[in-house]
N, C-alpha and C positions, 0 to 999 in steps of 0.2 A: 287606487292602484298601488300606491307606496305601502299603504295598509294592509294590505292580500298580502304582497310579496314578504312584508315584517312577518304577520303570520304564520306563511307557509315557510319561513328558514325558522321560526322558532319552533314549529309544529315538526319539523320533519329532521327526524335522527339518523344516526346510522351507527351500527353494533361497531365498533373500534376495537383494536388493541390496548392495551395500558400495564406499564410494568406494575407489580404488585407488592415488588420487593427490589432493594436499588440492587444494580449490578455492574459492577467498575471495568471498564475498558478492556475490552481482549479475553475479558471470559466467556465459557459458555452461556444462553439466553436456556434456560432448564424449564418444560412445560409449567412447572410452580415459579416461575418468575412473572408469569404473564396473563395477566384477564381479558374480559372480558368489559365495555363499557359503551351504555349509548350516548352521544355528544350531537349536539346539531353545529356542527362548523362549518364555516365559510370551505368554499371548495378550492381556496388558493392553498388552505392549510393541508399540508402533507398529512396521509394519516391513513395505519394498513389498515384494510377490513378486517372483523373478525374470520374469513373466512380460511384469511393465509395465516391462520395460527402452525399450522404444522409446516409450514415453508421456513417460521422463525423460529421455532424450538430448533435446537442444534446448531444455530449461528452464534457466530463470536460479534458481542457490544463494542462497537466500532467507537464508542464516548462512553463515558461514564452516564449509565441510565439510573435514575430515583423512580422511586415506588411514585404513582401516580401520573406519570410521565408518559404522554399518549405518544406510541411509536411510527417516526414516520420511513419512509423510503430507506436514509440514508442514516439507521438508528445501529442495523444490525447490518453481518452480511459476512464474508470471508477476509481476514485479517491479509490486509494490504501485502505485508512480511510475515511469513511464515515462521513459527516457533522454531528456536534453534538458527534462524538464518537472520541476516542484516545485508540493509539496503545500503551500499557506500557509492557516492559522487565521485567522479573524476573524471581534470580536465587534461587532456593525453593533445601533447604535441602533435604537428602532420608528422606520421612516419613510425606513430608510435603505435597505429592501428591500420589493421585493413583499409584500403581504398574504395573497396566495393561495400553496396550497405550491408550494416551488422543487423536484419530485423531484433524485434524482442522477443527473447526466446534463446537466441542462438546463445549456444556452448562455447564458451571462451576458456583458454588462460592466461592468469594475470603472471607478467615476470617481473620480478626485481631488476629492473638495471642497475650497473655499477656503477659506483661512485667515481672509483678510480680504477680505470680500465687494466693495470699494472696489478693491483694489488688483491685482486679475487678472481676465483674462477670459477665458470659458472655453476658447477654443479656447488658453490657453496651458495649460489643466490635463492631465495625464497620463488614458489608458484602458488599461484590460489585458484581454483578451481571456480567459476561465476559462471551466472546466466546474465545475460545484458537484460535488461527493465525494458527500454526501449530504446527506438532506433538514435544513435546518436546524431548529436546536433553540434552546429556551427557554434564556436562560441563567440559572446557578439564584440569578441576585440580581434576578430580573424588570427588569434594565434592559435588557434585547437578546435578541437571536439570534446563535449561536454559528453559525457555517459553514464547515466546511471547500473552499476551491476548488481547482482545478490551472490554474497557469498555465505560460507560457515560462520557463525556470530562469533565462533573464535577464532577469528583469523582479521575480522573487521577494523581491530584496534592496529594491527603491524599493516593491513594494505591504505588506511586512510594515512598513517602516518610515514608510509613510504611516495603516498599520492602528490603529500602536502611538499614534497624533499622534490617532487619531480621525478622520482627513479621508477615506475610503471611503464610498461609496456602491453599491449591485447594483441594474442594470437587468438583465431579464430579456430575451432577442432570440429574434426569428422565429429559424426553422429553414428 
């Protein structure tokens, strides 16, 4: 019986994907990047059929892929952050966000608070325009909410470093 089963997993293939040529993280996966190849693998190994070759042309290499490199599930796919934008962390005080939940999705903006209440006014403070990632969370020392946003990549370096100051605020906006 052990002897059938060797057999039949050496005997029996199935047409694969395989990069053909390497292709570095975050670019496009180009119909000349990718073959064709038959493999007899074990079925715990990830691994697309040839049939979804045109589902992965046009996807962005989630990892850096090498030529020879049999593609699986979590090879290729839609770029987690979107070109031009950046994904920034912040953990926001009670009182610094909505009370009701923020789903992921919704339309925010980010305010500068002041440092010193005296000495600015607000139309001199910054706003960032974001989408919250997902729903925010408890953070687990009960002083805040943790929230991931997306904002413009140029603006990522002034809101993380206003985050890191504590001077952040999320207003929630129409649609």
């Amino acid at each position: 019986m052990g002897g059938a089963f060797a057999w039949h997993s050496a005997s029996h293939t199935d047409q694969v994907l395989v990069m053909t040529r390497a292709v570095g993280q975050g670019e496009i996966v180009r119909n000349t990047d990718v073959g064709l190849t038959s493999v007899a693998v074990d079925r715990a190994v990830a691994t697309i059929p040839a049939s979804q070759l045109d589902k992965i042309v046009g996807q962005h290499a989630l990892a850096d892929l090498s030529a020879g490199q049999l593609l699986g599930s979590h090879s290729v796919g839609k770029l987690r952050v979107a070109s031009g934008r950046a994904r920034v962390g912040l953990k926001l005080a009670a009182g610094r966000l909505p009370t009701v939940s923020l789903p992921a999705g919704a339309q925010v903006t980010l305010v500068e608070t002041s440092s010193d209440k005296d000495s600015e006014t607000v139309s001199e403070l910054s706003t960032f325009d974001a989408v919250v990632v997902a729903t925010p969370k408890a953070s687990g020392d009960h002083g805040g909410w943790l929230v991931d946003v997306e904002v413009d990549s140029g603006s990522a370096a002034r809101l993380a470093d206003l985050a890191s100051l504590d001077r952040i605020a999320l207003v929630e906006r129409g649609r």
